[in-house]
C-alpha positions in Angstrom: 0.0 0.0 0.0 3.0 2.8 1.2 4.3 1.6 -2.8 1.0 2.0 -4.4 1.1 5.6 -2.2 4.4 6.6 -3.5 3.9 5.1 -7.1 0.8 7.5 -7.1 2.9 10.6 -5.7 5.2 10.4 -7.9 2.7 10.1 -11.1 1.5 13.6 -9.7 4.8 14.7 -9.9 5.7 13.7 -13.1 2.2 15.0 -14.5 2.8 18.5 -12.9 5.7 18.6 -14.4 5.0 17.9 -17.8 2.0 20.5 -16.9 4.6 22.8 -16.2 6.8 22.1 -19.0 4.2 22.7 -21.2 2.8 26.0 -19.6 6.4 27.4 -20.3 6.6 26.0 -23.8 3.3 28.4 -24.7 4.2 31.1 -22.3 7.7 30.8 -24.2 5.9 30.7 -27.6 3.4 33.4 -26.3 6.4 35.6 -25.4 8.4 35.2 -28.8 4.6 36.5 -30.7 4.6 39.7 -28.7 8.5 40.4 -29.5 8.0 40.5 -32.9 4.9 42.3 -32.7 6.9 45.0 -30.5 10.1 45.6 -33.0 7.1 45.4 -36.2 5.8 48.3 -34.4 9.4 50.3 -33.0 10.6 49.6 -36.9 7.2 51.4 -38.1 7.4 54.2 -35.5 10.8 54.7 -36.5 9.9 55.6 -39.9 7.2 57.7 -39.5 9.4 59.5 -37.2 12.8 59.8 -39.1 11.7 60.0 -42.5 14.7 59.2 -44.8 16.3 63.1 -45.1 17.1 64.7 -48.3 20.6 64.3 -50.3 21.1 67.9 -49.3 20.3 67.5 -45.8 22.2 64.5 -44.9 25.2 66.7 -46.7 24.7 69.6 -44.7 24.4 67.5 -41.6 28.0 66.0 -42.3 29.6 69.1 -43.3 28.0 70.7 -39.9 29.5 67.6 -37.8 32.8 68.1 -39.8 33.1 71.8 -38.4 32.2 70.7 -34.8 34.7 67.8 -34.6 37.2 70.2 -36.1 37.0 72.9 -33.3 36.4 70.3 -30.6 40.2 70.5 -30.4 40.3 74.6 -29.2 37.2 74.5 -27.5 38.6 71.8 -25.0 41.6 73.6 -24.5 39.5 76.0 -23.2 37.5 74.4 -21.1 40.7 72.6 -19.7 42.2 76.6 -18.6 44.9 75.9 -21.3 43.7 78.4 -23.9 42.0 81.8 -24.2 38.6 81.6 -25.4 38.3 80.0 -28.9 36.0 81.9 -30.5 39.0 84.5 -31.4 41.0 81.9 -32.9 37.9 81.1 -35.1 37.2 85.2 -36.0 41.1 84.9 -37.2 40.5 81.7 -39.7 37.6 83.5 -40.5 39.9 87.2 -41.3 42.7 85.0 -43.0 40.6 82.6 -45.9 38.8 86.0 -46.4 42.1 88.0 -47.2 42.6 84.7 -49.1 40.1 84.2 -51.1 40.6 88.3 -51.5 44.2 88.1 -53.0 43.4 85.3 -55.5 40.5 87.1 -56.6 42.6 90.0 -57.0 45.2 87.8 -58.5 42.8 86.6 -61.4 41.8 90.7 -62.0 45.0 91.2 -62.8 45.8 88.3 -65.4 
């Protein structure tokens, strides 16, 4: 009879655990379904957020990044106390392409 009893207990066992097995297989299954449904969605929000930009846009953009990573350099001199403020520095570039550009268009005048 104390066979039969754990014969019987352990049938329970083994059921529950196949029960539970296969409640994790769906939950699993269940889980994998909303996933995809949740980056279909974040992929279609994306776009309707950032559109695909323009040829000229996307140009300007790098050019504009281009300028910022180029003065990175002075400005964090600055900020490390090692340099006056930058923004002379960039008023001088600025003075000496224009008396650039200046001569060679005087230059071509001439010929």
């Amino acid at each position: 009879m104390l066979l039969q009893q754990m014969q019987n207990k352990l049938e329970g066992q083994n059921k529950e655990k196949v029960s539970q097995i296969q409640a994790a297989e769906v939950a699993f299954e269940r889980n994998r379904s909303l996933l995809k449904d949740i980056e279909a969605a974040e992929r279609s929000l994306k776009t309707r957020i950032h559109p695909l930009l323009p040829p000229e846009v996307v140009s300007l953009e790098t050019l504009y990044w281009a300028s910022v990573e180029e003065c990175i350099p002075k400005w964090e001199q600055f900020l490390l106390g090692k340099s006056p403020y930058p923004i002379v520095a960039v008023n001088q570039n600025e003075a000496e392409n224009q008396n650039e550009t200046e001569s060679a268009v005087q230059k071509e005048a001439q010929r």
